[in-house]
Phi, psi and omega in degrees: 000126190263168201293344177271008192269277139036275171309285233279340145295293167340296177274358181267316202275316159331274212310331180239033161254354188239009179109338183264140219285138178294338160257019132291321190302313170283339159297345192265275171010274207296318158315299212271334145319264192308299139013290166272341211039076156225127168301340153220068188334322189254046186224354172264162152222142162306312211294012178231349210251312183222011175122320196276146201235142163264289171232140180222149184310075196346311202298312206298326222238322189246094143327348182226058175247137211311159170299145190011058178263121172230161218251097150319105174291042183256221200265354178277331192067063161306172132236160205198125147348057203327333175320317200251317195264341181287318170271348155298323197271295140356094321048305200253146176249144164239164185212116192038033181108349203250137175278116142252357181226124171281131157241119182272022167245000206109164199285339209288330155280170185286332184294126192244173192185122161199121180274012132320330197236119155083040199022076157065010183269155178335092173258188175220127194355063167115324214262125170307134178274341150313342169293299186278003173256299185313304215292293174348281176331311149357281210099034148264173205280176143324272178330344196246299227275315181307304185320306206281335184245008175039089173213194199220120181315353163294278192315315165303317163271359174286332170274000207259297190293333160277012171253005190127278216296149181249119219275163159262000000 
């Protein structure tokens, strides 16, 4: 599975975690492909690159329109709750549009997804968190692991818990 295929899970499941029906999804998919021509619709967004909105914020067109609401591009014109579809998206760093960087925990963690780096599996600044689960396991300490990849013994247990493992 290459990393926008990846993202583009990442949002089928938010979508059906909030209730819309899996052949919606694949019709606003299949819309928004064509539409854009693009081969992974939901892993762009448009609205600052090229003009063409996947989603756009209602307030920008309507001033007196409820607060964080967005006007979904498929063929229905959904709407959909920046609250809730709007925090998938904070997830993601884009560069012309494009998601290239995951944090699947949120920006506020150490964890990253960037298929530049380590072909896209989970790091901590830079460091395969597999890397850092093997050495543990290893039976070296946090500290010896931190020490070594220069990280903050925080990170190192933060990545330990997003591989599973539970730090002593």
């Amino acid at each position: 599975m290459s990393y926008l295929q990846l993202v583009e899970v990442a949002f089928v499941a938010t979508f059906r975690q909030l209730g819309v029906p899996l052949q919606r999804i694949r019709k606003a998919r299949d819309y928004l492909a064509q539409k854009f021509d693009s081969e992974h619709p939901f892993a762009e967004i448009r609205l600052k690159t090229e003009g063409h909105h996947v989603l756009l914020d209602l307030q920008e067109v309507e001033p007196d329109a409820d607060l964080g609401v967005l006007v979904v591009a498929d063929k229905d014109g959904q709407e959909a709750w920046q609250g809730m579809v709007g925090e998938r998206f904070a997830e993601f760093d884009y560069e012309s549009g494009l998601a290239v960087r995951w944090y699947p925990e949120g920006k506020s963690q150490p964890v990253v997804i960037d298929p530049r780096i380590y072909f896209g599996a989970p790091t901590v600044c830079g460091i395969p968190t597999w890397a850092i689960k093997g050495r543990y396991e290893a039976g070296e300490s946090i500290d010896e692991i931190a020490a070594d990849f220069e990280l903050g013994d925080e990170q190192i247990v933060y990545a330990l818990a997003f591989e599973g493992v539970e730090a002593a």
